[in-house]
C-alpha positions, -999 to 999 in steps of 0.1 A, spaced: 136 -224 -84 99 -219 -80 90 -193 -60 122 -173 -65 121 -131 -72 142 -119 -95 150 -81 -85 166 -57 -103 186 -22 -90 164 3 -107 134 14 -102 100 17 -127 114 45 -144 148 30 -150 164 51 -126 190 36 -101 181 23 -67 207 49 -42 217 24 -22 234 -6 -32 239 -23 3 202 -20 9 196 -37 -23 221 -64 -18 203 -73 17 168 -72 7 178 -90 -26 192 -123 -6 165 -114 26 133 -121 -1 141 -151 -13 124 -183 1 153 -200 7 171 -168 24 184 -177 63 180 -141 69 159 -131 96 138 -93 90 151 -85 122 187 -93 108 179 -68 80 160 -42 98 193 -35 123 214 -36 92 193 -11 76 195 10 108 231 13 107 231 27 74 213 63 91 239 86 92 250 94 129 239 135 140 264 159 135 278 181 169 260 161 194 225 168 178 199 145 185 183 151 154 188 143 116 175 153 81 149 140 60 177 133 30 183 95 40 148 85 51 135 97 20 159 77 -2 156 47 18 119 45 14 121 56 -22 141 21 -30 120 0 -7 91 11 -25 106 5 -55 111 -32 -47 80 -38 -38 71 -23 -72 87 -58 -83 70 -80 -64 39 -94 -76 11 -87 -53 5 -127 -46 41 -137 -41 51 -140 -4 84 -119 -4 59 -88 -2 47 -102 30 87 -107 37 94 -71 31 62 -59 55 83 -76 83 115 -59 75 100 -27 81 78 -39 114 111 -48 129 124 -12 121 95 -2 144 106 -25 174 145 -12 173 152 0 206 145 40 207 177 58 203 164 92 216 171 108 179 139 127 164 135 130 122 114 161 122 86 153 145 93 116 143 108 91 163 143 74 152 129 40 141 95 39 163 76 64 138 91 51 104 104 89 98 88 108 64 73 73 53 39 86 55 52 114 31 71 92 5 41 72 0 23 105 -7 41 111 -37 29 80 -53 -7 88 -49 -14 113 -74 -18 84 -100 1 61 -126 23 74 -149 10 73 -188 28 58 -216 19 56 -252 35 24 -253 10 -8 -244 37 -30 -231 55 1 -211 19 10 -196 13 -28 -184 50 -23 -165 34 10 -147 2 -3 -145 15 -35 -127 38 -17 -104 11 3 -94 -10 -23 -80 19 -39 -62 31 -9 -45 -5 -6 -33 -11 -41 -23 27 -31 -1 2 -4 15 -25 -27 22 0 -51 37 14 -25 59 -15 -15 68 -32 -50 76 -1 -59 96 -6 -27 118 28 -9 105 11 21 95 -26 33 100 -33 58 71 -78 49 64 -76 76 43 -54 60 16 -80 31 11 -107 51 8 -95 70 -19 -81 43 -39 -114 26 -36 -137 58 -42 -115 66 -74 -125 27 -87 -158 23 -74 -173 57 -72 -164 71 -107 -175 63 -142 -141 69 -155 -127 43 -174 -145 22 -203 -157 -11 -198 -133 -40 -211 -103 -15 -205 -68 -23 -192 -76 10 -171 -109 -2 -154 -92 -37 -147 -59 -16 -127 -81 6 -112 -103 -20 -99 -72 -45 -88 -60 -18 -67 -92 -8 -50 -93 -48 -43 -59 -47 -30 -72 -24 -2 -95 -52 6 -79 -84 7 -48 -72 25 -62 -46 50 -99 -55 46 -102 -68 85 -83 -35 96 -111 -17 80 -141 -42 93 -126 -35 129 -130 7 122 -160 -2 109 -176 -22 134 -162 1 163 -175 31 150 -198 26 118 -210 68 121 -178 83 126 -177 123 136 -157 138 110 -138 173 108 -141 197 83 -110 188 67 -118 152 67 -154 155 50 -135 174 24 -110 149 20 -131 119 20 -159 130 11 -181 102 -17 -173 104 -55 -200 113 -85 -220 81 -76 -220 77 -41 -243 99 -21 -236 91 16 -220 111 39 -180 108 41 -157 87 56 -156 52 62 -195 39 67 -220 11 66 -237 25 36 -205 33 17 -193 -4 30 -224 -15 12 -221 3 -20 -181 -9 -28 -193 -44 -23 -223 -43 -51 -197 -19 -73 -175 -46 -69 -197 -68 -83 -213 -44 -110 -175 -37 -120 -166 -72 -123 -182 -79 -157 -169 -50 -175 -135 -66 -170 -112 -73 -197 -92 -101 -180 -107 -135 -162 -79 -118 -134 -94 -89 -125 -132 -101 -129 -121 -133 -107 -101 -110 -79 -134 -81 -78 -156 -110 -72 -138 -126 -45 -135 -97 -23 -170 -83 -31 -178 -120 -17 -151 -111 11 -172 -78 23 -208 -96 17 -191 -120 45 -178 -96 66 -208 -76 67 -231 -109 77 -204 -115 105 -192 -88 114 -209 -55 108 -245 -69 114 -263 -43 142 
């Protein structure tokens, strides 16, 4: 049937997803004709966090860590455009609104805070994986982009609230001449940057338009500090704002795919529109 996602229990680098209960749900949950509601599948999710041991109101980072390794590696499946990511936000929005249950995960809360999630994500960060293979690199390459348009979804939807994570993904596309022009590594690079936009773009606008000078720490300057072509001072800012929508632009005709050219150009046009109607003094 049209529309249908066809998932498979393993993740990008063939390895098994843990759980096999979590896949059956989320496999039946994503699909457009599925009568499962998220909240359905958030409280059966819930019950699969092992109970504390001697009356402890605490629990260990094992299951969390597993749990959002396999979610992540369904949204690895789903293309960034197809609604079952949007389906798969909600699943973990409802795991937000469970009822407290007075148990911490480290410093976290037992559902409220989404416990080590924040960390998980971390260790996809640090870059796709290479492969001498062309057909194996489009796989990673593709996966990439979707668990990042995930992020942006999260974000947009108000499940998590990590600005630094867009900033980097769009000062590593927009603020580097890395990658050669008409390259399947400039096109990635800029489809994830764009992610950031089109999903969590008003999230960012609001920051923006609340506080377009923000006082930065030390540790924040460091971290977010412009790439090799971008001047300004950190964080997120007007002028920064500015430049990502005309290197969206510039960056758009060095594509090798109609794709990524069409989807830099929208959301450059996206900002140029958001900056007329929103960020305007």
């Amino acid at each position: 049937m049209a529309g249908k996602i066809e998932l498979q229990q393993q993740n990008i680098k063939g390895g098994i997803l843990s759980d096999e209960a979590i896949f059956n749900t989320l496999n039946d949950y994503l699909q457009l004709d599925s009568s499962v509601s998220a909240t359905q599948v958030a409280t059966a999710i819930s019950k699969l966090a092992p109970d504390p041991e001697n009356g402890s109101k605490t629990l260990g980072d094992g299951f969390f860590f597993s749990l959002w390794k396999d979610l992540i590696s369904i949204a690895e499946q789903i293309p960034y455009g197809h609604f079952a990511q949007d389906k798969l936000v909600k699943v973990l929005r409802e795991l937000t609104l469970l009822p407290d249950t007075g148990i911490t995960v480290g410093e976290s809360r037992l559902w409220i805070d989404l416990p080590y999630l924040g960390a998980a994500f971390r260790e996809y960060l640090n870059g796709p994986a290479r492969s001498k293979v062309k057909e194996e690199q489009l796989r990673i390459d593709q996966a990439w982009i979707r668990f990042h348009a995930f992020s942006a979804r999260l974000m947009g939807a108000g499940v998590i609230h990590w600005q630094n994570q867009p900033i980097w993904m769009l000062r590593d596309a927009l603020e580097e001449e890395k990658n050669s022009p008409k390259s399947s590594d400039l096109d990635r690079d800029l489809v994830t940057a764009a992610m950031y936009i089109e999903f969590s773009g008003p999230v960012l606008v609001e920051a923006l338009a609340a506080n377009p000078a923000p006082e930065l720490s030390n540790e924040n300057r460091r971290l977010l500090k412009g790439g090799s072509l971008f001047h300004g001072e950190p964080g997120l800012r007007l002028d920064r704002w500015s430049f990502w929508t005309r290197r969206f632009k510039e960056e758009a005709e060095k594509t090798s795919t109609e794709e990524a050219r069409g989807i830099a150009l929208r959301v450059a046009r996206l900002m140029e529109v958001w900056s007329e109607t929103r960020l305007k003094p």
